[in-house]
VEXKE-226366 format. One record per atom (N, C-alpha, C, O, CB): x, y, z; residue in three letters. Coordinates in steps of 0.1 Angstrom, whole numbers, plus 2048, in hexadecimal, padded with zeros to 3 digits. Glycine has a CB too. Layout:
<sites>
XYZALA ...
</sites>
This chain:
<sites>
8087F4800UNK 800800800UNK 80980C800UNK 81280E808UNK 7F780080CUNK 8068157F6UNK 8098217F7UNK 80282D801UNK 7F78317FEUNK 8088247EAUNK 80983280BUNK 80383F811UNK 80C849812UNK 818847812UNK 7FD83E81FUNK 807857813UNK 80E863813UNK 81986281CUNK 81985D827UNK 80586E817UNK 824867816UNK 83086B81DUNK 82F87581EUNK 82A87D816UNK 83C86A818UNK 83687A82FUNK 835889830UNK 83D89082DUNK 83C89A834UNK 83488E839UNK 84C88E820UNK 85089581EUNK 84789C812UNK 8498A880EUNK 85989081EUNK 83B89380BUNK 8328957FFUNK 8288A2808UNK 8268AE804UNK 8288857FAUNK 82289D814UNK 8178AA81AUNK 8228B481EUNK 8208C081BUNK 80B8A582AUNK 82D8B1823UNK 8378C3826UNK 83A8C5818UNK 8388D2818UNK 84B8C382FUNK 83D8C280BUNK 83F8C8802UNK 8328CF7FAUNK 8338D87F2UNK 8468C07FCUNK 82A8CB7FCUNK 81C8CC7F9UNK 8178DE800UNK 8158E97FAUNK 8138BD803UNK 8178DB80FUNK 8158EA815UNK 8238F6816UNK 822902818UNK 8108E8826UNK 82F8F0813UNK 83F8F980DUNK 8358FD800UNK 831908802UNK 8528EE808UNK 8328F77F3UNK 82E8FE7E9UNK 8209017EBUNK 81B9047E1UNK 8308F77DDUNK 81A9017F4UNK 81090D7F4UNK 81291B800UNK 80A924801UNK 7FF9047F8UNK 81A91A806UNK 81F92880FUNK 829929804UNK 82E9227FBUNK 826926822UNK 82C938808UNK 837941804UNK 84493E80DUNK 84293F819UNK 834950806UNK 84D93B80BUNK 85C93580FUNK 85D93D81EUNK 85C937829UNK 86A93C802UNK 85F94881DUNK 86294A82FUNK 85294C835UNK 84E95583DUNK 86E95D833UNK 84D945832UNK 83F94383CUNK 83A930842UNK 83792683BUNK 82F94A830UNK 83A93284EUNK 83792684FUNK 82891E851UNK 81F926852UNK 83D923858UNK 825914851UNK 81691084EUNK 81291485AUNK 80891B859UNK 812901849UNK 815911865UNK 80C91986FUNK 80A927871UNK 80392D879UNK 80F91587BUNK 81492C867UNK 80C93E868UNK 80393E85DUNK 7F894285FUNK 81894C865UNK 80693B853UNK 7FB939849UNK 7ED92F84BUNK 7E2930845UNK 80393483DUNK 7F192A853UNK 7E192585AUNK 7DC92B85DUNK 7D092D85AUNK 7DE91D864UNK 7E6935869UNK 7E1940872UNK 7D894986CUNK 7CD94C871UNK 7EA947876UNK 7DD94D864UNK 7DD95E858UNK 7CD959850UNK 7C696184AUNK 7F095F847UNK 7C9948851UNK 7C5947844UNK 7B2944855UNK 7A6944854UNK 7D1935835UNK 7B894385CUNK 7AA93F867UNK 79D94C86AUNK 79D957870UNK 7B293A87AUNK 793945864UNK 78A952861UNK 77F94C86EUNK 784943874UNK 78395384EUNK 774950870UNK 76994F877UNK 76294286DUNK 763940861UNK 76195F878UNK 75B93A878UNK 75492B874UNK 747930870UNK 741938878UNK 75291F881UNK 74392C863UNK 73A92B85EUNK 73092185BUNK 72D91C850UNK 73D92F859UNK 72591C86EUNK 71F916872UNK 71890D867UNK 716901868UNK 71991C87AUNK 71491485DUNK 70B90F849UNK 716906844UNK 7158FC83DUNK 708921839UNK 72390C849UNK 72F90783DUNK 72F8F7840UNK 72C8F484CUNK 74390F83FUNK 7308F283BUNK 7328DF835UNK 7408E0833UNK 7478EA831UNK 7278D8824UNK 7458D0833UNK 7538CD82DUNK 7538BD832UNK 74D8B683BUNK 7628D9835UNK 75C8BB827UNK 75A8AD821UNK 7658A682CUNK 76189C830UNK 75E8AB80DUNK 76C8A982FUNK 7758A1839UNK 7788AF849UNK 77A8BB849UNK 78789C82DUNK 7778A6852UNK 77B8AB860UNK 78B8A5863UNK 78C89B869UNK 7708A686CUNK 7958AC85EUNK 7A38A6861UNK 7A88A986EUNK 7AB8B3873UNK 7AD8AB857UNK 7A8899871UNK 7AD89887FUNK 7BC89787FUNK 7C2891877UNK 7A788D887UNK 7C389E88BUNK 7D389F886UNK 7DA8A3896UNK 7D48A889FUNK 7D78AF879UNK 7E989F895UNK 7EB8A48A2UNK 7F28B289DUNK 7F98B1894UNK 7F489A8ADUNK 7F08BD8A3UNK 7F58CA8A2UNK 7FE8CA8A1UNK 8028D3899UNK 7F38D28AAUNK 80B8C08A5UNK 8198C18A5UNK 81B8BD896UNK 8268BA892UNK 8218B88B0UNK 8128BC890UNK 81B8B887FUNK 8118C4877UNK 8098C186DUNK 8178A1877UNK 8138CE87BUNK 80A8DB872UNK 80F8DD868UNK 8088E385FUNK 80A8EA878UNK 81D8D9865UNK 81D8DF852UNK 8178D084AUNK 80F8D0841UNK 8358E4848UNK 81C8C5850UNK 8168BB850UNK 80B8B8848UNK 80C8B483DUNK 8148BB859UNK 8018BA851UNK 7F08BD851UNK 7EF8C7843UNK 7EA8C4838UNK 7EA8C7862UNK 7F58D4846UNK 7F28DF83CUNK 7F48D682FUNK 7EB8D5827UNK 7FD8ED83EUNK 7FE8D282EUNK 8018CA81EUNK 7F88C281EUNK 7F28C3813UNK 80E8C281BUNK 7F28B7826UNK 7E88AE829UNK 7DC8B581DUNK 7DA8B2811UNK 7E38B083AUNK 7D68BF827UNK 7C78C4825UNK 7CF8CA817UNK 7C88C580EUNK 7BE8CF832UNK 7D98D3811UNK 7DE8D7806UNK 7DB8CF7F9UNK 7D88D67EFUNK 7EC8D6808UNK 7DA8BB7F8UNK 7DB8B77F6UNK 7CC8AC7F3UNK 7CA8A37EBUNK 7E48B97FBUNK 7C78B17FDUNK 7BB8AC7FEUNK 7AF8B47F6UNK 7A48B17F0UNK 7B98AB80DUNK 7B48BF7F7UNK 7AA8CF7F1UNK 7AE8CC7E1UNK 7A68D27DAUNK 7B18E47F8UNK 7B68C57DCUNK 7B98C47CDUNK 7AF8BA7CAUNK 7AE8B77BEUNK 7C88C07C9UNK 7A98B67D3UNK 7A08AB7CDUNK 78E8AE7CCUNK 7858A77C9UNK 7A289E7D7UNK 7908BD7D1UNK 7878C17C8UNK 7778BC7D8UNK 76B8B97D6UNK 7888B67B3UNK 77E8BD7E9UNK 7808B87F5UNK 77F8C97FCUNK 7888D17FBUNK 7908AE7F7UNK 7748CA802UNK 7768D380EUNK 77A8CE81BUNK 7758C4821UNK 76C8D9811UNK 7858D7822UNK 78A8CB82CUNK 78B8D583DUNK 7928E083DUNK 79E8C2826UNK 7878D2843UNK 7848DB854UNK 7938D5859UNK 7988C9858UNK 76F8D4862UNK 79A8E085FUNK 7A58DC86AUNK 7A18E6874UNK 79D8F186FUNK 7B78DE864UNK 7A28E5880UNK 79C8E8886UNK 7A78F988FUNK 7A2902896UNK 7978DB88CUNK 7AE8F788CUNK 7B990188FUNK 7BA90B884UNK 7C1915885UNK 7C68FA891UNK 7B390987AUNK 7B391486EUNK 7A191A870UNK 79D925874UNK 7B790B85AUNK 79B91186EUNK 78B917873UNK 78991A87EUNK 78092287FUNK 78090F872UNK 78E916886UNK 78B91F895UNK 79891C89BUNK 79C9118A0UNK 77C9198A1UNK 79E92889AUNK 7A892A89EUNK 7AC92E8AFUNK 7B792D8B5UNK 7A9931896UNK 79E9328B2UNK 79993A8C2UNK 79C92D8CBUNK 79D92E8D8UNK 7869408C4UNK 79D9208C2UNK 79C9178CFUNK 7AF9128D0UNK 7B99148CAUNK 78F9078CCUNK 7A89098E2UNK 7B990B8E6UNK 7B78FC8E4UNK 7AB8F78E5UNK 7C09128F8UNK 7BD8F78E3UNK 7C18E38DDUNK 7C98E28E9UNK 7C68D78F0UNK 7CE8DF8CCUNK 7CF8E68EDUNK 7D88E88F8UNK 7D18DC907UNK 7D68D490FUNK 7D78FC8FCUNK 7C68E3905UNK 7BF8DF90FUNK 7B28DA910UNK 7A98E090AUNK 7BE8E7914UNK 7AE8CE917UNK 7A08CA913UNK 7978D291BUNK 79A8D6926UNK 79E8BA915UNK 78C8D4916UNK 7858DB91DUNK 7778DA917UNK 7768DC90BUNK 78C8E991DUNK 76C8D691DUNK 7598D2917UNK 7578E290CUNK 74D8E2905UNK 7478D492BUNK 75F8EC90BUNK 7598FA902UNK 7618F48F5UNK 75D8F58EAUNK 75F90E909UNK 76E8EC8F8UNK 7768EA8E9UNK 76D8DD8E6UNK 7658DB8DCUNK 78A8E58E9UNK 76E8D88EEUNK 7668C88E8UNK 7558CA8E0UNK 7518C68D5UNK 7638BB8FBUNK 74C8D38ECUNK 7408D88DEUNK 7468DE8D2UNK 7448D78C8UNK 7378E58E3UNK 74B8E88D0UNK 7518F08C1UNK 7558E58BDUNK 74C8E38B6UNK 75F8FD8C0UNK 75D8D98BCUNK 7618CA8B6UNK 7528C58B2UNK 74D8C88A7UNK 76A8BD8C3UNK 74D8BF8B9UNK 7428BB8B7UNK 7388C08AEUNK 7308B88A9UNK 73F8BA8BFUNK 7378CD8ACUNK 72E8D48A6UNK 7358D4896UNK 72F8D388BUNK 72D8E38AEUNK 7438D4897UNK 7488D5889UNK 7478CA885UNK 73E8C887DUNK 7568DA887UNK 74E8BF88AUNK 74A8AF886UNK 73F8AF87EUNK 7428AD872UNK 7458A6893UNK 7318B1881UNK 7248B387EUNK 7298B9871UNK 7298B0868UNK 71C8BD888UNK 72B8C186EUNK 72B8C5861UNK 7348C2854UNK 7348C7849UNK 72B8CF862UNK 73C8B985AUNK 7488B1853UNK 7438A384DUNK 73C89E856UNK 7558AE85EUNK 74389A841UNK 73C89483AUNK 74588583FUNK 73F87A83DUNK 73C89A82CUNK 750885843UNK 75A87A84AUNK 76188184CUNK 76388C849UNK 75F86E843UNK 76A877857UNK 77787D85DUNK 783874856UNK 782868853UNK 77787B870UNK 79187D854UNK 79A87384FUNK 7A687985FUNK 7A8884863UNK 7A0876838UNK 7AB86B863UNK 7B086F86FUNK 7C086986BUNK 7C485E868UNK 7A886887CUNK 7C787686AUNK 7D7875863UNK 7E2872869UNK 7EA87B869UNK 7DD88085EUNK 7E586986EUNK 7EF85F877UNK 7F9861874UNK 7FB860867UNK 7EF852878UNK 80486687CUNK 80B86887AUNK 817865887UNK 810864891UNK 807871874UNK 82386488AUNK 82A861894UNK 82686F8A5UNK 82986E8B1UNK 83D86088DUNK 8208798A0UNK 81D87C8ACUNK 80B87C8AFUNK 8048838B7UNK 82588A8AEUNK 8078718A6UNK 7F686D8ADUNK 7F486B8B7UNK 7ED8728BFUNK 7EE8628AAUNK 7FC85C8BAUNK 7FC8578C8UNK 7F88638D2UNK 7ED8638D8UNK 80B84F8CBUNK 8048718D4UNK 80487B8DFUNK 7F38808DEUNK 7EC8808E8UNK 8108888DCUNK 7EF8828D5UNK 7E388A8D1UNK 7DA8888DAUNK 7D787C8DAUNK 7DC8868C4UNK 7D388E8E4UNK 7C88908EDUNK 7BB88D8E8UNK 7B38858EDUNK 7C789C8F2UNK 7B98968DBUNK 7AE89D8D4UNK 7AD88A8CAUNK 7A38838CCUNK 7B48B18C9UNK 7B48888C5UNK 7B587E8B9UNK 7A78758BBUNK 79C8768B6UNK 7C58748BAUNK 7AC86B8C4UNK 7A38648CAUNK 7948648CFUNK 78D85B8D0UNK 7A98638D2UNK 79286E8D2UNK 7878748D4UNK 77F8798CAUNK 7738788C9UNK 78987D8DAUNK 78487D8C4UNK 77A8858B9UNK 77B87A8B0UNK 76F87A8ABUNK 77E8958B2UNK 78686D8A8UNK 77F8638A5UNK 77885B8AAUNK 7728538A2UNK 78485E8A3UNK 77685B8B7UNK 76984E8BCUNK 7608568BCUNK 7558518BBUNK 7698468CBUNK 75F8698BEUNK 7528738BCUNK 74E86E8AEUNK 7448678B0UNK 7568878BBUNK 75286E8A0UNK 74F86A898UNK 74A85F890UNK 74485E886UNK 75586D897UNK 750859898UNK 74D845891UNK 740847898UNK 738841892UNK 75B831899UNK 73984D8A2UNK 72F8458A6UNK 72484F89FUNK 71884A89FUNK 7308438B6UNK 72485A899UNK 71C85A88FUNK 71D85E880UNK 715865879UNK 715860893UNK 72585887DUNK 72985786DUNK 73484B870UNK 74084D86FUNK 730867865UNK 72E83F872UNK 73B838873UNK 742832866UNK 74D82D869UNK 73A82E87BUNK 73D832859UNK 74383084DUNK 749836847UNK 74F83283DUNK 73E82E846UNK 74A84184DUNK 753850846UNK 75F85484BUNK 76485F849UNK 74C85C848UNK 765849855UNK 77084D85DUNK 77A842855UNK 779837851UNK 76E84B870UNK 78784D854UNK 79584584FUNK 7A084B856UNK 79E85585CUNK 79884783FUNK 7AB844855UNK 7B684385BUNK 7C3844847UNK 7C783E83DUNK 7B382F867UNK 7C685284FUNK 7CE855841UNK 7DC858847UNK 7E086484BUNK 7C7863835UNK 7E7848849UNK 7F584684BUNK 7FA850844UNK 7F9851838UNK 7FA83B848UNK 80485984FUNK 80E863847UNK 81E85B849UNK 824858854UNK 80D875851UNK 82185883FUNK 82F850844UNK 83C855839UNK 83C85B82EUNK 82C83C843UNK 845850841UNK 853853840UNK 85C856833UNK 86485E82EUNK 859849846UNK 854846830UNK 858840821UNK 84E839819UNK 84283781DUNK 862835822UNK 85283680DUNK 847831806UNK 84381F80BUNK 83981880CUNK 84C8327F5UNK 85181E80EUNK 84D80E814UNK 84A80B825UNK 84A80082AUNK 85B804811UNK 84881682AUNK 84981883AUNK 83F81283BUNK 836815833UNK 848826841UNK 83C808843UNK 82E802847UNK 82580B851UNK 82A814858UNK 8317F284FUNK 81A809851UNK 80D81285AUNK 80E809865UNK 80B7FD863UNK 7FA813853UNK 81480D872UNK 81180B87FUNK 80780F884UNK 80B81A880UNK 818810885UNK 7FF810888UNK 7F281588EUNK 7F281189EUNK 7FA80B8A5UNK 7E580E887UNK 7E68188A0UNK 7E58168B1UNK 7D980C8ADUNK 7D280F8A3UNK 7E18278BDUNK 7D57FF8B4UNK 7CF7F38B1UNK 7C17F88ACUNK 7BC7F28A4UNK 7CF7E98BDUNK 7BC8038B0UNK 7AC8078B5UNK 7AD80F89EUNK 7A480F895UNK 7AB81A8CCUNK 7B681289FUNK 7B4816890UNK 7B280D883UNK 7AB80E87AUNK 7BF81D88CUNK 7BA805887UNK 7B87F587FUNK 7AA7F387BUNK 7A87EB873UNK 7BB7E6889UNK 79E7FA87FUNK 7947F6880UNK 78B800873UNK 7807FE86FUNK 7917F788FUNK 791806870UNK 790814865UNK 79680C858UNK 79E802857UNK 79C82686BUNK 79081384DUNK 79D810843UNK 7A481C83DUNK 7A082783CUNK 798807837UNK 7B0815837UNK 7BA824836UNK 7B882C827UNK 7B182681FUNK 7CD820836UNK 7BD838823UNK 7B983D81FUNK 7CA83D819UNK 7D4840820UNK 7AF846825UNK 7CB838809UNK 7D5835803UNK 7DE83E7F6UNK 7D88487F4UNK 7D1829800UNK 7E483C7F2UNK 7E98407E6UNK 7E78387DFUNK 7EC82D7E0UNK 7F68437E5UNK 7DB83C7D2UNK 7D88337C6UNK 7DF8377BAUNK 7E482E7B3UNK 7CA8327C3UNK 7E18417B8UNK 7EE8447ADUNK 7F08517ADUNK 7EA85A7B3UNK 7EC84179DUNK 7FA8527A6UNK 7F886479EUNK 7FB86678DUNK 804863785UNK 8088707A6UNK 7F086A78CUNK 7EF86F77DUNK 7EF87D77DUNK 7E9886783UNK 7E186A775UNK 7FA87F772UNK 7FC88A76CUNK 80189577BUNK 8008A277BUNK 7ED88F763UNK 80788D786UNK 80C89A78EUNK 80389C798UNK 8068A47A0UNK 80C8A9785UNK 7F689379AUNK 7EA8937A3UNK 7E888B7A7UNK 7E588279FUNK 7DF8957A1UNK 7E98857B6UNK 7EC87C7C1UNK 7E08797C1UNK 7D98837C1UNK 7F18807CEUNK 7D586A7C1UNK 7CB8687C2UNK 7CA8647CCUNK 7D185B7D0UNK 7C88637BBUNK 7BF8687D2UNK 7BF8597E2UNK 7B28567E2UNK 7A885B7DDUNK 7C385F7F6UNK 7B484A7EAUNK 7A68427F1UNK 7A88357F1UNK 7B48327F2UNK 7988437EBUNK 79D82A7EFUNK 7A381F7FAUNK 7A28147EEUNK 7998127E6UNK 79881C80BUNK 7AE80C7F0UNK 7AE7FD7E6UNK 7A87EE7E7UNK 7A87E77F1UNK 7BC7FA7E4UNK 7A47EC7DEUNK 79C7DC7E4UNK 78F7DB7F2UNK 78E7D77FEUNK 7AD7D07EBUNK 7867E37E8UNK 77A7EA7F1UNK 76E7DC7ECUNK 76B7D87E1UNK 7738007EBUNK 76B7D87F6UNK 75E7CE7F0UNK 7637C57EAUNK 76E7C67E4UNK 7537D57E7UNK 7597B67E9UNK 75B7AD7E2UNK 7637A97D7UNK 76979F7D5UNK 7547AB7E0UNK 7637B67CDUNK 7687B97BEUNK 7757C07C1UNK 77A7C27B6UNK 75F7C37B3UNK 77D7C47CCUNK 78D7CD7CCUNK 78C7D77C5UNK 7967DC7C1UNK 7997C67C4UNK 77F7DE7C4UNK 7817E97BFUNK 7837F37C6UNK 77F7F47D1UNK 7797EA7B8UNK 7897FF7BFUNK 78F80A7C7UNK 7848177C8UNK 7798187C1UNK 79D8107BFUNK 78781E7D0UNK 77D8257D4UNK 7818347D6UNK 77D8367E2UNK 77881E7E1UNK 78583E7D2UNK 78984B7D1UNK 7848547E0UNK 7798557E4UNK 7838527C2UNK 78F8597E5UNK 7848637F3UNK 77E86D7F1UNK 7778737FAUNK 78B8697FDUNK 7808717E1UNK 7758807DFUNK 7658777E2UNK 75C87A7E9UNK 7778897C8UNK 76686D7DBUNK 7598627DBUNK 7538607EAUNK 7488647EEUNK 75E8517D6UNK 75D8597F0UNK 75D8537FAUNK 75785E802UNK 74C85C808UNK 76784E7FDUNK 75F869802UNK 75A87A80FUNK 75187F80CUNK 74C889811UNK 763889811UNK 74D879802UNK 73E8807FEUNK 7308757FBUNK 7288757F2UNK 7418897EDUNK 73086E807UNK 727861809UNK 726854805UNK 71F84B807UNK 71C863807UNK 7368587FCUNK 72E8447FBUNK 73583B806UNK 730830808UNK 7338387E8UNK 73F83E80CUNK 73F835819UNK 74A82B816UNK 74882A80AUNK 72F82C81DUNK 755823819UNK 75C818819UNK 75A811821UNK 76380E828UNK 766818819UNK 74D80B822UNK 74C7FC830UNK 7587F082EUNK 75D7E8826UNK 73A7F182DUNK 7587F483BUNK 7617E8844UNK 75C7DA849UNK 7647D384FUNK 7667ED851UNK 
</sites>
């Protein structure tokens, strides 16, 4: 299986910032007021410590034609820092308006407070819409997971044509057929 290397999502958000700016100021610069009506096709769950990371992530994900909620660019007012029932409603409420969650593993998940939580917030009412999209090292780096993710399916590199990274999930259903995440984030579901 092919999944994203993060030298591919840091090169991804390097060519969409301007050279001496880094993705968490350009997150910063870029975090407007939540627009309760606004919809988006994926809720990207992430640990904060990989922010250019992520930025290339969702960079990468928006080429697919994918609205994608990070929650440190849309509401920027909140502190992650800390758990607290005022961050966890604003989560919940955005959830709600996100179409699936893709949850982006990466070596500092495990630390993540927030991670865990807001995937089991999720599975339990959209539970077909939740994926697990391995950020790794190398192209041959195997997906370690924490056991409880095993349970998701991953969200892969199916090719690139012409310069455009396709993703979504391989050998879906009886027939092995593949299944695209623009598809998939927008209801048709990959059952497990």
């Amino acid at each position: 299986m092919a999944y994203i290397k993060i030298s591919e999502a840091r090169a991804a958000a390097r060519a969409a910032v301007p050279v001496q700016k880094r993705a968490g100021q350009i997150l910063s610069e870029q975090a407007r007021a939540f627009d309760a009506a606004e919809r988006y096709d994926i809720f990207l769950s992430h640990s904060f410590d990989d922010a250019e990371i992520i930025y290339g992530v969702k960079k990468m994900i928006e080429t697919l034609s994918l609205t994608v909620y990070v929650d440190w660019i849309e509401d920027a007012q909140l502190d992650r820092t800390k758990v607290t029932a005022k961050t966890a409603a604003v989560l919940r409420e955005r959830m709600k308006t996100c179409s699936s969650l893709v949850y982006a593993h990466s070596a500092n998940s495990p630390s993540s407070v927030w991670m865990p939580w807001g995937l089991g917030y999720f599975d339990g009412f959209r539970p077909h819409q939740v994926w697990i999209l391995p950020l790794v090292f190398d192209y041959d780096s195997e997906f370690k997971d924490q056991a409880y993710l095993g349970l998701y399916p991953a969200v892969e590199k199916l090719s690139n044509l012409a310069g455009r990274t396709r993703l979504g999930f391989d050998n879906v259903g009886s027939d092995n057929h593949q299944v695209l995440l623009e598809k998939a984030a927008r209801g048709t579901g990959v059952h497990y």
